[in-house]
Structures are given as C-alpha cells and as structure tokens.
C-alpha positions as YAML, in Angstrom:
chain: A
units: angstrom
residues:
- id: 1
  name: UNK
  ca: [70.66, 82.38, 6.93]
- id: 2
  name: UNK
  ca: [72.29, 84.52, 9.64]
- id: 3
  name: UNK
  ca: [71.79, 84.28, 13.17]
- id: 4
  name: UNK
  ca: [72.23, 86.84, 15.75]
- id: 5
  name: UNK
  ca: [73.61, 86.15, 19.57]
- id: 6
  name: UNK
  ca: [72.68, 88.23, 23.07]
- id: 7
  name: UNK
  ca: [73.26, 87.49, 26.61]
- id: 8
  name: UNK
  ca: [70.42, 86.06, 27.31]
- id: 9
  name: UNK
  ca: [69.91, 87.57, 31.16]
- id: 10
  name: UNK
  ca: [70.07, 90.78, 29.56]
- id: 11
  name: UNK
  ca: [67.79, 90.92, 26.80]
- id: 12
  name: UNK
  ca: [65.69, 88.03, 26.78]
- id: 13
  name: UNK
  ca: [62.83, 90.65, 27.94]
- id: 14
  name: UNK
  ca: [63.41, 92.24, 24.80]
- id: 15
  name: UNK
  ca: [62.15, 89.65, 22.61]
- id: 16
  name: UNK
  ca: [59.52, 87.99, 24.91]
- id: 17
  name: UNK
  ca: [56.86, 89.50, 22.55]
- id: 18
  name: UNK
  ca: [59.00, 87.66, 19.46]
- id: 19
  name: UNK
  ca: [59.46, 84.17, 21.22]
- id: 20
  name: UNK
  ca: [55.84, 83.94, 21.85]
- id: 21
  name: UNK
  ca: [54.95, 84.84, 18.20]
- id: 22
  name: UNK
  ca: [57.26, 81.54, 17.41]
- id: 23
  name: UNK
  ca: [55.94, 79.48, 19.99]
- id: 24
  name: UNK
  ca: [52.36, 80.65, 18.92]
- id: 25
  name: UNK
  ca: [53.15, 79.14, 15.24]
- id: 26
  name: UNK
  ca: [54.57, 76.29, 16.60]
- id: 27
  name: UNK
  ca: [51.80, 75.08, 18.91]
- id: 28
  name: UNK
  ca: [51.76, 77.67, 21.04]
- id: 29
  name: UNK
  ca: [53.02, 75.18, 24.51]
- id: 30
  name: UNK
  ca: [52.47, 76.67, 28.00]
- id: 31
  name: UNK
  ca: [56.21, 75.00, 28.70]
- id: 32
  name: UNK
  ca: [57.55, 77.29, 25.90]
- id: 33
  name: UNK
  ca: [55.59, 79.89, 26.68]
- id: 34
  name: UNK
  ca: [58.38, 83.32, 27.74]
- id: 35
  name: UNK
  ca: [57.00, 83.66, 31.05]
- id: 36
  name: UNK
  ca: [58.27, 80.22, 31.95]
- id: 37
  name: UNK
  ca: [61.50, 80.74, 30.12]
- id: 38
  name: UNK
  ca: [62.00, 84.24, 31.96]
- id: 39
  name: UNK
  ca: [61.43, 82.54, 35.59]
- id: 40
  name: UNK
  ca: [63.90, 80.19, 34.43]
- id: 41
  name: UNK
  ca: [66.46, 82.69, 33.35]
- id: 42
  name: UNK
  ca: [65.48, 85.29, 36.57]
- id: 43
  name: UNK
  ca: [65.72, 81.73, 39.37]
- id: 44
  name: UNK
  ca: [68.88, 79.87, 37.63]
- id: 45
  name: UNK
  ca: [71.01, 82.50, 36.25]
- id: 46
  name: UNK
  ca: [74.05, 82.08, 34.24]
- id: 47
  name: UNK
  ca: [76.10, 84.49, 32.11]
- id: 48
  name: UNK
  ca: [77.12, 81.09, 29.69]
- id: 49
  name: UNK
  ca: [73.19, 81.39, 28.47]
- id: 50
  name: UNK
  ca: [73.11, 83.22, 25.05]
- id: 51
  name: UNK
  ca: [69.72, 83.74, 23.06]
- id: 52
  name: UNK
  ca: [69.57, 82.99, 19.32]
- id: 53
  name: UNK
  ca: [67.68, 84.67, 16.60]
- id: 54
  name: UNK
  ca: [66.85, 84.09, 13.29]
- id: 55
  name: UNK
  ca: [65.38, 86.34, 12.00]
- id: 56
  name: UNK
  ca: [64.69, 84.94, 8.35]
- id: 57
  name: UNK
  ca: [60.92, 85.75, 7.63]
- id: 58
  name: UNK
  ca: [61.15, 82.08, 5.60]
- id: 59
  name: UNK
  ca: [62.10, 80.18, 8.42]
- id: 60
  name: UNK
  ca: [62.79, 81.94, 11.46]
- id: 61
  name: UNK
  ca: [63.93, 80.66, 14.87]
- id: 62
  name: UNK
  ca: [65.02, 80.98, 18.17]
- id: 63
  name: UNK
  ca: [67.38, 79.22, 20.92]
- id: 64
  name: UNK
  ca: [68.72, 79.47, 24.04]
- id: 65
  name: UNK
  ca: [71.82, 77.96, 24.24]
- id: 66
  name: UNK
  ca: [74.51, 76.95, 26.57]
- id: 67
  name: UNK
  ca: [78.42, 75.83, 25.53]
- id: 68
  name: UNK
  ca: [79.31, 72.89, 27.53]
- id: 69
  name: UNK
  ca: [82.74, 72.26, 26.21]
- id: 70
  name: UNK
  ca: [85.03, 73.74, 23.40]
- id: 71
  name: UNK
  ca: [83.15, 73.57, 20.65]
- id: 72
  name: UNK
  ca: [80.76, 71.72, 21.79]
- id: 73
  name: UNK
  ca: [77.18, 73.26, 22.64]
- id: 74
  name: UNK
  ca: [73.54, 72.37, 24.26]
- id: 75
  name: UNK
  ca: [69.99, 73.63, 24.61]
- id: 76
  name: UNK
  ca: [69.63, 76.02, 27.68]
- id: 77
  name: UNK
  ca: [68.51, 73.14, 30.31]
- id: 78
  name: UNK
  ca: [67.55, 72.95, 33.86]
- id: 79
  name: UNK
  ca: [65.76, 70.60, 35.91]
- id: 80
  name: UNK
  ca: [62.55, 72.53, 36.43]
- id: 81
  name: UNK
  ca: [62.02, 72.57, 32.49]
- id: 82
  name: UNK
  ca: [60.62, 69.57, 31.15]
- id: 83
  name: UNK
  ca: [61.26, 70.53, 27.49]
- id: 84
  name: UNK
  ca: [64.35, 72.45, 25.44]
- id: 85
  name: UNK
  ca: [64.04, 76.15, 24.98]
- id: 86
  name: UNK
  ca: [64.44, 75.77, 21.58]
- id: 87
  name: UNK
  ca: [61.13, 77.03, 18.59]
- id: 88
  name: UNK
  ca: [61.42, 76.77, 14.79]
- id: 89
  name: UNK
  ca: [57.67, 78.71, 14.63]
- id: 90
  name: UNK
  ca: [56.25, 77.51, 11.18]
- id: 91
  name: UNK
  ca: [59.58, 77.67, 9.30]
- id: 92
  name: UNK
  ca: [59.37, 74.97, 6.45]
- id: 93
  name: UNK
  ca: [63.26, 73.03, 7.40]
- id: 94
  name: UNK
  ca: [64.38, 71.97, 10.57]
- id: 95
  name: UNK
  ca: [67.29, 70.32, 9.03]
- id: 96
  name: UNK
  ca: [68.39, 73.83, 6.69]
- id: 97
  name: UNK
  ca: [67.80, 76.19, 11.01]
- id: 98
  name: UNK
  ca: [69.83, 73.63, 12.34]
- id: 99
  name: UNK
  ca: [72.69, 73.54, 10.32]
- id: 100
  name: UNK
  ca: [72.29, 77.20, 10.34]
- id: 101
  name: UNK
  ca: [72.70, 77.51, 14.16]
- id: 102
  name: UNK
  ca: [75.28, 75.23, 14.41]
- id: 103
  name: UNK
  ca: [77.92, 76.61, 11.95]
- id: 104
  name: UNK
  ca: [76.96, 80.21, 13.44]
- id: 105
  name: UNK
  ca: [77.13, 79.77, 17.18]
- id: 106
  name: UNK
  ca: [80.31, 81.50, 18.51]
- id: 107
  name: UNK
  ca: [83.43, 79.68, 18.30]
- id: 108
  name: UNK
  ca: [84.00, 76.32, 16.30]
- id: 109
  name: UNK
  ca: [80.85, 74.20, 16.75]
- id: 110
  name: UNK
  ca: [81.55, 70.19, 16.16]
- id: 111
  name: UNK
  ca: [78.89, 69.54, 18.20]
- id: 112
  name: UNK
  ca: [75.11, 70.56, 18.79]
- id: 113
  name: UNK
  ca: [72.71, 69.25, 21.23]
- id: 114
  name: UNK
  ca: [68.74, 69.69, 21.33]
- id: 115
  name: UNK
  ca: [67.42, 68.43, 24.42]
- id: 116
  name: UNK
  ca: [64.04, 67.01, 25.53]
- id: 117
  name: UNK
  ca: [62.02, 67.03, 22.98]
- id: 118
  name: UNK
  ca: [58.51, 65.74, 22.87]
- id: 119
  name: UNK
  ca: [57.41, 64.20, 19.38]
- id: 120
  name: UNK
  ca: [53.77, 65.58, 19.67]
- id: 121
  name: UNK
  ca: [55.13, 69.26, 19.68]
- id: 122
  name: UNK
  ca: [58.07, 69.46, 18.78]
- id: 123
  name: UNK
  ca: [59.80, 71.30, 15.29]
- id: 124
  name: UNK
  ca: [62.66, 68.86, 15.11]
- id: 125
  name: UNK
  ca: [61.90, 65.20, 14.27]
- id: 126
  name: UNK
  ca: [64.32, 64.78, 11.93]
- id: 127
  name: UNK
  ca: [67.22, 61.86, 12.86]
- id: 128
  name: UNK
  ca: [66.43, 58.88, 11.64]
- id: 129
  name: UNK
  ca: [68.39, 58.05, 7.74]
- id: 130
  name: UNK
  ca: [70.73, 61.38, 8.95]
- id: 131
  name: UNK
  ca: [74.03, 60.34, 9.26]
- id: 132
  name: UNK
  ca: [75.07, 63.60, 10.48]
- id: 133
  name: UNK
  ca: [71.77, 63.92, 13.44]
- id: 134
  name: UNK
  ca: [71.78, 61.19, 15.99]
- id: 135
  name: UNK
  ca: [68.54, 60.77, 17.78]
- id: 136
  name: UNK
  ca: [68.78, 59.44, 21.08]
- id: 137
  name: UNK
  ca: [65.59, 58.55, 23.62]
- id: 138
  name: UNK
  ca: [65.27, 60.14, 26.82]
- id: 139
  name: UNK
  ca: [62.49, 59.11, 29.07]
- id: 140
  name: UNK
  ca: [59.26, 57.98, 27.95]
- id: 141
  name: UNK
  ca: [56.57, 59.79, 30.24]
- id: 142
  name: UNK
  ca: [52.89, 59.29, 30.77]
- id: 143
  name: UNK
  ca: [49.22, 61.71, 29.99]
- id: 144
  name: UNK
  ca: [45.76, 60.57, 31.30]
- id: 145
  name: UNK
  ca: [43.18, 61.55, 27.87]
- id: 146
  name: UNK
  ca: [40.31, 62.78, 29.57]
- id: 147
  name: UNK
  ca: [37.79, 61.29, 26.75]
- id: 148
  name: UNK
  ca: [34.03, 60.27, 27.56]
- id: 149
  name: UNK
  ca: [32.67, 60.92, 31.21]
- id: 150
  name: UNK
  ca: [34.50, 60.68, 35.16]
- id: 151
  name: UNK
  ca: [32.57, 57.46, 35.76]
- id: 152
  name: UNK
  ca: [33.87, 55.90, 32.23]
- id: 153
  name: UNK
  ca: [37.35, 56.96, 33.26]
- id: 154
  name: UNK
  ca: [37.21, 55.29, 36.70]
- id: 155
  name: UNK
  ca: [35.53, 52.37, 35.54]
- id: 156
  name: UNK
  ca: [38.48, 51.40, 33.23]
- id: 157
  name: UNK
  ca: [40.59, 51.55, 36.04]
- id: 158
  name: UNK
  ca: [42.54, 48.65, 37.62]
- id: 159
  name: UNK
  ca: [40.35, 47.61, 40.68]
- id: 160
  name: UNK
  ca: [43.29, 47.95, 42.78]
- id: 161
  name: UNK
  ca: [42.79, 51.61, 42.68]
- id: 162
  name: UNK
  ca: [39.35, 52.14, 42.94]
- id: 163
  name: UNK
  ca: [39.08, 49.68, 45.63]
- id: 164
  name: UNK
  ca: [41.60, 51.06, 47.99]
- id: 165
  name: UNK
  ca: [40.78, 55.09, 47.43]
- id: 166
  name: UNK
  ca: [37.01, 54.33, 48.39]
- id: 167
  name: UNK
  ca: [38.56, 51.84, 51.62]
- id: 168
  name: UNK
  ca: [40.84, 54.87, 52.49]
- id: 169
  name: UNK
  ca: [37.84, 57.56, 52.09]
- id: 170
  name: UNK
  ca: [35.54, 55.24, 54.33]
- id: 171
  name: UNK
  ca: [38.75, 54.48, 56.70]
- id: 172
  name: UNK
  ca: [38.92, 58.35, 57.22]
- id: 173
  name: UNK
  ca: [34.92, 59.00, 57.95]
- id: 174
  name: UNK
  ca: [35.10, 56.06, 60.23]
- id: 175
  name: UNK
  ca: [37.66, 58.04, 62.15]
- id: 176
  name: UNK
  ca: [35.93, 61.00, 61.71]
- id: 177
  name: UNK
  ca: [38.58, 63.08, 59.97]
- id: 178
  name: UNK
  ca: [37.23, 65.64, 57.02]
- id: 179
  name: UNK
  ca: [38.80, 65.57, 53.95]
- id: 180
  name: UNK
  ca: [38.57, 68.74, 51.72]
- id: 181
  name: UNK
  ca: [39.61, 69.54, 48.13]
- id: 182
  name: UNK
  ca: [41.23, 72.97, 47.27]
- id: 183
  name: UNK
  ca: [41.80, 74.70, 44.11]
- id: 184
  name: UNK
  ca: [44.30, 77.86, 44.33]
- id: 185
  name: UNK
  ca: [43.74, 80.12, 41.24]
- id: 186
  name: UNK
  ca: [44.55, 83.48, 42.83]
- id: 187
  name: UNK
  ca: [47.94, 84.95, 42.53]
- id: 188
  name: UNK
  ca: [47.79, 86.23, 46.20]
- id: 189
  name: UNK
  ca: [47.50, 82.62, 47.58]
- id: 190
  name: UNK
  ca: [50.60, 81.36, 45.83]
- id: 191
  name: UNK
  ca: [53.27, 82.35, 47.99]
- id: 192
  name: UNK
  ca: [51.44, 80.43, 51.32]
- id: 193
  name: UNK
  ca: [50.90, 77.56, 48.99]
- id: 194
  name: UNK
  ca: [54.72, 77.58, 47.93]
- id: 195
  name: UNK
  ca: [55.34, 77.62, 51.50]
- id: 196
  name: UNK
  ca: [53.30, 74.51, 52.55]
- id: 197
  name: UNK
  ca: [54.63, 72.71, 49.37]
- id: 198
  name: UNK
  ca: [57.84, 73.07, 51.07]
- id: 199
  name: UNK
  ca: [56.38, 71.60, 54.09]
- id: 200
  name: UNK
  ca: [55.61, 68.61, 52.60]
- id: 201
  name: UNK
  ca: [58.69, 68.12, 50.69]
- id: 202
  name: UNK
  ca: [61.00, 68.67, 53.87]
- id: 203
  name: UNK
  ca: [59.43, 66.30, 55.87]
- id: 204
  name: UNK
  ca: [60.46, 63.19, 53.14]
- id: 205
  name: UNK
  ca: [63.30, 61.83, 51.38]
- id: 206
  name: UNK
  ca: [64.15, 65.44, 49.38]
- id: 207
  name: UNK
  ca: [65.02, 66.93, 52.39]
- id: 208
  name: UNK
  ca: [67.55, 63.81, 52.82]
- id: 209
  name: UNK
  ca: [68.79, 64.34, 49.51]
- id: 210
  name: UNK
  ca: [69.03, 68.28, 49.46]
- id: 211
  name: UNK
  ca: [66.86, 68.83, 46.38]
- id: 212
  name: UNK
  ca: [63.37, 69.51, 48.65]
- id: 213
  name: UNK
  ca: [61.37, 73.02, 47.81]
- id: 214
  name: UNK
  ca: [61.56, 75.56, 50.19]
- id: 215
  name: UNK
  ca: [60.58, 79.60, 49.96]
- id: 216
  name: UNK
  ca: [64.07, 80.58, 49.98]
- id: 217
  name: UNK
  ca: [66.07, 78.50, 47.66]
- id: 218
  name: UNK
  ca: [66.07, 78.50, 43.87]
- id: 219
  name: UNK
  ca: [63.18, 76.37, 43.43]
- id: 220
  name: UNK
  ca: [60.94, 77.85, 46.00]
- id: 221
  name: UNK
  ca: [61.59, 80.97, 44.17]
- id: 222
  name: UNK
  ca: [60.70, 79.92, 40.38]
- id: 223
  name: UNK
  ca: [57.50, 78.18, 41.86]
- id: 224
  name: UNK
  ca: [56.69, 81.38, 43.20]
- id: 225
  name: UNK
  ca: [57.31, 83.50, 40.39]
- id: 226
  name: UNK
  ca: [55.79, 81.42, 37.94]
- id: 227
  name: UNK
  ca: [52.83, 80.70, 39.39]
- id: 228
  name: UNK
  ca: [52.03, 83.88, 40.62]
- id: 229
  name: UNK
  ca: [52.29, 84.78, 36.54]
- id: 230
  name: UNK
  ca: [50.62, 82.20, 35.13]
- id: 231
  name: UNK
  ca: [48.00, 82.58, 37.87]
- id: 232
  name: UNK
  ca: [47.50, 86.12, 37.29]
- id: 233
  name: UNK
  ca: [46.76, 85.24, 33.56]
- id: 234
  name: UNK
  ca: [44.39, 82.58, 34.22]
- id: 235
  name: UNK
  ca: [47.30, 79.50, 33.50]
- id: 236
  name: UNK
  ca: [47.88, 78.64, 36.64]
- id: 237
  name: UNK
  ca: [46.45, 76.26, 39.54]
- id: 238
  name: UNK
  ca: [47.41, 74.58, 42.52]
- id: 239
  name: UNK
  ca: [45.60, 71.40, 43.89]
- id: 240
  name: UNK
  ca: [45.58, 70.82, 47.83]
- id: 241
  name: UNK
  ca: [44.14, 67.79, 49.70]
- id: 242
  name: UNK
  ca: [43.34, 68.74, 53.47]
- id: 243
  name: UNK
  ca: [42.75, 66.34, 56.51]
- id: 244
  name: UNK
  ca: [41.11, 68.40, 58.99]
- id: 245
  name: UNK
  ca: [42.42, 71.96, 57.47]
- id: 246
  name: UNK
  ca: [46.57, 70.55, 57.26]
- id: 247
  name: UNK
  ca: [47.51, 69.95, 54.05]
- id: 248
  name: UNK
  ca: [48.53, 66.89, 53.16]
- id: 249
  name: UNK
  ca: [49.24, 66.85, 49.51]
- id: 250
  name: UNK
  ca: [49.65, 69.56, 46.95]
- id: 251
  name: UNK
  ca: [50.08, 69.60, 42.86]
- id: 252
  name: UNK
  ca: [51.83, 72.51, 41.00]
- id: 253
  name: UNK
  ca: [50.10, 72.57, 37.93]
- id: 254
  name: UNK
  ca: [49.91, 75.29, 34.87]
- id: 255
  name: UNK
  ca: [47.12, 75.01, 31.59]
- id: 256
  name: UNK
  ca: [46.61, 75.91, 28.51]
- id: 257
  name: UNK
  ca: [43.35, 75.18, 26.24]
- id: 258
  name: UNK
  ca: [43.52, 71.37, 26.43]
- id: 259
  name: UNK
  ca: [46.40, 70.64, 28.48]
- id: 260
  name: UNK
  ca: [47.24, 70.48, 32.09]
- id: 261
  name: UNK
  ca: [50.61, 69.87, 33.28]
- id: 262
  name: UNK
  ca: [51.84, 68.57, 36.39]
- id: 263
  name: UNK
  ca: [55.04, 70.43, 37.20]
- id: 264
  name: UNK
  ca: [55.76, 69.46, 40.89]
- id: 265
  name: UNK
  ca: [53.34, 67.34, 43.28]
- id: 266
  name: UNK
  ca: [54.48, 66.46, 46.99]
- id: 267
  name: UNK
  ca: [52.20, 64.38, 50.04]
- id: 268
  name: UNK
  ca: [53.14, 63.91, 53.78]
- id: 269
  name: UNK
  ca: [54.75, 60.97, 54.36]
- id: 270
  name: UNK
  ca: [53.80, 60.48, 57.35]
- id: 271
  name: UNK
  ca: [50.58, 60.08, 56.70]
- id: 272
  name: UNK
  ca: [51.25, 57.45, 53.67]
- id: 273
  name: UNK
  ca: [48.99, 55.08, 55.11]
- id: 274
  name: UNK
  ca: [46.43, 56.78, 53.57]
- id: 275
  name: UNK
  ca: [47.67, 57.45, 50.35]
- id: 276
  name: UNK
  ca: [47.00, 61.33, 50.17]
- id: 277
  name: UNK
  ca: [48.46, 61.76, 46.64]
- id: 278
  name: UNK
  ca: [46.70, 59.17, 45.18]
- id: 279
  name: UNK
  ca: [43.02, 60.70, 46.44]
- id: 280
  name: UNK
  ca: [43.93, 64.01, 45.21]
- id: 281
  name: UNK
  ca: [44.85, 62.56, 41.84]
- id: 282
  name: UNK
  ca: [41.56, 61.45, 41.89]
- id: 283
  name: UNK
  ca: [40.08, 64.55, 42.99]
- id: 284
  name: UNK
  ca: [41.90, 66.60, 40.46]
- id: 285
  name: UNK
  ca: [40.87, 64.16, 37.62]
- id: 286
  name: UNK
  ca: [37.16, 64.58, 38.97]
- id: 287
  name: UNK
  ca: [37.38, 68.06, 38.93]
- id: 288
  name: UNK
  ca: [38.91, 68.28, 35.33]
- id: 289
  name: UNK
  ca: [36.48, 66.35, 33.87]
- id: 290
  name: UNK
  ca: [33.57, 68.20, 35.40]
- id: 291
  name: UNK
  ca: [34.97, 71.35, 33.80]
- id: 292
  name: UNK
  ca: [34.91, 70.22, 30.51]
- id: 293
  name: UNK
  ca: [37.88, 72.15, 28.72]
- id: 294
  name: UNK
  ca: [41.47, 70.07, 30.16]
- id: 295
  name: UNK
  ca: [41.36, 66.76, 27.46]
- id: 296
  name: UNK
  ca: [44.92, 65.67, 28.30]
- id: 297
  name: UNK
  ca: [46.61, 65.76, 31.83]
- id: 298
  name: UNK
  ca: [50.11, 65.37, 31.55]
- id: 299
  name: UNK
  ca: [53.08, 63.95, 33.45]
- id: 300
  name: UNK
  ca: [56.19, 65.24, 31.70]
- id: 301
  name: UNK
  ca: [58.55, 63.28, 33.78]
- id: 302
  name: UNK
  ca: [59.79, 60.16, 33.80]
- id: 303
  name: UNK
  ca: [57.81, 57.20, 33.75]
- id: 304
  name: UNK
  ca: [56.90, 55.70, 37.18]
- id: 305
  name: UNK
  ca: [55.38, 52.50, 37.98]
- id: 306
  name: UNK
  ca: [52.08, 53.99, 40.09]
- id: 307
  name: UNK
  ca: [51.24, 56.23, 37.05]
- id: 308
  name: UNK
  ca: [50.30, 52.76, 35.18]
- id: 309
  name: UNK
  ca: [46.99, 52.94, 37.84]
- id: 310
  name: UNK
  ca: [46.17, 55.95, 35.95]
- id: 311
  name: UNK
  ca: [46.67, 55.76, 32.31]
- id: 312
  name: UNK
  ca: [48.37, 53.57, 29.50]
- id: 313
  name: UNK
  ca: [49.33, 56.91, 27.06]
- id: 314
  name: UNK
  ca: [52.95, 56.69, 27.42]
- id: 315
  name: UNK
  ca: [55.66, 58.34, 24.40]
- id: 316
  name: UNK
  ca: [58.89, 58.82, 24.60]
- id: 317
  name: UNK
  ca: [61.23, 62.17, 24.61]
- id: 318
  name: UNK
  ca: [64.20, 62.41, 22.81]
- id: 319
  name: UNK
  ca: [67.28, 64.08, 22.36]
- id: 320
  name: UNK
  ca: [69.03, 65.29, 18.91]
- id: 321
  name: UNK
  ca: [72.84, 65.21, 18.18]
- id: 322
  name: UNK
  ca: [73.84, 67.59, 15.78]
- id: 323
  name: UNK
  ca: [77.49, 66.94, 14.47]
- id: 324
  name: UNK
  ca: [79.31, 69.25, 11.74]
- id: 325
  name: UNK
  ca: [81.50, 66.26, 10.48]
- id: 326
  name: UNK
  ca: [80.46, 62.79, 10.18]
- id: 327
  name: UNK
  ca: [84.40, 61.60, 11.68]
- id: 328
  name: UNK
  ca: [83.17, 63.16, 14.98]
- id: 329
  name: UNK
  ca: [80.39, 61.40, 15.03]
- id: 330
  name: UNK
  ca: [82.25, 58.29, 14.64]
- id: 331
  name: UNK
  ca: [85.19, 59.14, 16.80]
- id: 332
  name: UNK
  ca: [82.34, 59.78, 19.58]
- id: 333
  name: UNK
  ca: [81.33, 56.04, 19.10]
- id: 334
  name: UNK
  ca: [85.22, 55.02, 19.30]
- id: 335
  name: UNK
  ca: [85.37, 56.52, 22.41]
- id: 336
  name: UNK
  ca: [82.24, 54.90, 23.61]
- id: 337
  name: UNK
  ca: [83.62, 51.37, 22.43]
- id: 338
  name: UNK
  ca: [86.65, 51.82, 24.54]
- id: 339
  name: UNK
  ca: [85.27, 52.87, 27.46]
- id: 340
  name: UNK
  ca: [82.86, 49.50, 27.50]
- id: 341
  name: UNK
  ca: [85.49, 47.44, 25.80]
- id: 342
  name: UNK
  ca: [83.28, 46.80, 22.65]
- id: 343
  name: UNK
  ca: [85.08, 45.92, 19.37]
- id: 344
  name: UNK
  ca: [85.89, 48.78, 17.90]
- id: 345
  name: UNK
  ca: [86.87, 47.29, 14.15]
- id: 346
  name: UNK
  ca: [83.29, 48.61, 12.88]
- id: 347
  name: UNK
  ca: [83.45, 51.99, 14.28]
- id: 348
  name: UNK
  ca: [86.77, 52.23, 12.71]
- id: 349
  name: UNK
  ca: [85.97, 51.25, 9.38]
- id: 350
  name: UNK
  ca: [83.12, 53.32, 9.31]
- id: 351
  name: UNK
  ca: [84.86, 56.50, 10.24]
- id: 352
  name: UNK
  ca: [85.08, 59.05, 7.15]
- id: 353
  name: UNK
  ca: [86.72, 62.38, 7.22]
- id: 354
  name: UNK
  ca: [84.81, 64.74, 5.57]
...
C-alpha cells in the first residue's frame, strides 16, 4: 500500500470531490463532509497539516494529519470539530490502512494517534485484543431519538422540565412579553445571526475566559463560512428564541437526512431566570418532530448534567493509539507509573523489544 503526502492548505481543494466519495462510502457524515473540513483548514491554518491519500482501489483512504512531536503524529484536530478528519470509505481493513499510514508518514513514526471517534460511524473500531492499538475513551456525549410523536416525547420527560418551561411561558404572558421562534435557513441571514451569537456569548462567562464568538476572531469566522455553505446547500439552520424581537438564545446547527447536530448554542445570561435555552430546546425539538425527516438530534460534546432532562442515549467517543513497537507502548506506561508513583515491576516485566 503506498500513501501519498500534500500540504494540506494547498491542495486540499483538489481532492474535495475524492474525500467526499470516501466519506459517502463510509456513511456519508455532515461532520466529515469537505466543506466542513475546508472551513476548518481556511479559519485555523497551519502549514504542520499534511493530507494523506491512499489511493489503493481495495482499500483506499484518507487523513489529515498533524506531527506533534518527533516521530510522533495525530489526527488534524481543533476544537470546533467534534470528530477526527480521518475516512477509510468501504475499504475491507482498518488494521492493514493503519499500519499503512503509520510506517509511511514522513519521518520515523513510533507513534500514531486517531482522535474522536464515534463508534456509530466510525471505520476504526479495532483496539480491544491489539497489543499494538490502545483504545482509550474520550467523552461520552448525548442524542435525543426523535421516535413516536412531540407529545410522546414530552410526556416521558422528567416533570421537572415540563413543569417549569410551561411556569416560565405563563410567567412571560403574565408580564406581557412575546416570545417568538426563528428558523434561519438563508445564507444571507447568517452573517447578522453570527453577529448576535456573539452577543450572547460576550455578555457570559466566555467572554471572561477569552474563548467567546465574535465576527472577527477565528471562530466567528468558521461559523460564518460554514454556515453560509451548508446553508446555501440546504444543511444548514440556525434556531433563535426572541423576547420582544432581542434575541435571547441561538443554536448553530447543520443536517443531514436523519441527523441534526448541535455545533454551538449560547442564551443571555442575564435573563437566566427564565431559562431561554431550555424553551428553545423545546421549540427546536417541536419543530423537528413536526417536520418529520431529523430522527436523531445530536449533542457531540461532552456530557452535561441538564442534557439528562432531555434524553438517556448517551455513547462514548474514543481515541486510538497506534504504536509501531510494542516496547513503546510499554515504555509509555513506565513513564506513566513514575509520574503517579505506581509500581512499575509489571510494566517492566511486560516490556518486549520487538
């Protein structure tokens, strides 16, 4: 098998056509999808990126990968991404692309790393029984199944929930604010929304913390460009919740045949008291289930206690460890030992040199 390495910023628009064929075999996920790698690529640049091809009709594949120390390389990863850019189309071996990739990638490679992967989709599940493929679990993360009718849904539902979005709904009419439910489709309307999803997020604890959404900062700028894509091609949508025309709470959200994911969702916090977020959930749940064609909304972050009220689907991502010698492997778990002052006798013992 022979794999062939690009810059990635350079000619990843070259093979966009090629990387959706892959994905397509795979199972064709809007996350893997080469308008949401190219935003990624265009917003978060970096020169260390390099795309992989494989172009063996058998099995093929493709990667983009990142070295993170000598010899030592990763997935192409950033925090907007909720999955590794990494396909395997309907090639027949994981294990065979794998050990392909890692004993071609420039330089030495000890060490390979295939990040975030999601059990339902993914081409890799290999780990367990392979001494030479540790699988690790990253976050488990949560989907509402949108099975049966709205009122069956809400039903099943902890009364805690129900109970306090109708109290907060009658609160508001009491008070005589309006409440109104948007859905942004059009690309044209994307860039405003952007804007008031910044807003939001500067007027809460991102802001504190540096990492709030804002039109001119990376983020603000792959929101933008991605939704004004995937809205263009009918894949994207953006839920607001108004009180008396301000918007109070926005989700960034992109679909494909059954699935809807959640990429980014924000609420004014100083209006908390009335729990914006969580009567927009509800609207946007109402909505999807009215339509007909969303079965599975989902999360793809990590778990969080208030996303119990909604749904008990939860699975868990993981991350693969590729090594090219089993005594890295167990000089890694030396290391480990020693840093938490474990007994190391068993790693030691175990340790072959192959």
């Amino acid at each position: 098998m022979t794999w062939s390495f690009h810059p990635a910023l350079d000619v990843f628009h070259q093979y966009r056509d090629q990387w959706d064929a892959l994905n397509l075999a795979q199972n064709n996920h809007i996350l893997l999808d080469s308008g949401f790698v190219a935003a990624l690529l265009h917003n978060f640049p970096s020169r260390n990126v390099i795309l992989g091809i494989n172009d063996d009709s058998r099995n093929p594949a493709m990667a983009l990968m990142e070295r993170k120390a000598p010899g030592v390389w990763e997935t192409f990863q950033r925090y907007c991404a909720p999955l590794g850019l990494i396909l395997y189309g309907a090639g027949v071996s994981a294990e065979e692309n794998l050990v392909s990739l890692m004993r071609s990638l420039p330089g030495y490679t000890i060490q390979l790393g295939v990040l975030q992967q999601d059990p339902d989709c993914s081409g890799l599940s290999l780990g367990n029984g392979c001494d030479w493929v540790e699988k690790l679990d990253y976050i488990q993360t949560a989907r509402i199944p949108l099975d049966g009718t709205f009122e069956e849904y809400w039903a099943a539902r902890e009364g805690r929930l129900r109970k306090n979005n109708d109290r907060l709904r009658r609160r508001m009419a009491e008070k005589g604010l309006r409440l109104d439910f948007t859905i942004i489709r059009d690309p044209a309307g994307v860039g405003e929304a952007i804007a008031e999803f910044g807003r939001l997020e500067a007027k809460g604890w991102k802001a504190k913390e540096g990492t709030a959404v804002s039109v001119d900062n990376d983020q603000g700028r792959f929101y933008r460009a991605l939704l004004e894509d995937f809205c263009a091609r009918g894949e994207g949508v953006i839920y607001q919740l108004l009180i008396d025309g301000q918007v109070v709470a926005m989700d960034i959200c992109v679909t494909r045949g059954e699935m809807l994911v959640l990429l980014k969702t924000a609420y004014d916090e100083d209006l908390s008291v009335y729990s914006p977020a969580f009567l927009l959930r509800e609207d946007i749940i109402r909505e999807l289930f009215s339509g007909g064609q969303v079965r599975n909304f989902e999360f793809y972050g990590p778990l969080a206690e208030y996303q119990l009220r909604w749904t008990r689907d939860i699975r868990t991502l993981y991350h693969l460890t590729c090594f090219r010698h089993r005594w890295v492997r167990s000089a890694r778990d030396l290391v480990k030992r020693m840093r938490t002052h474990q007994p190391a006798a068993a790693v030691l013992e175990a340790a072959e040199v192959d």
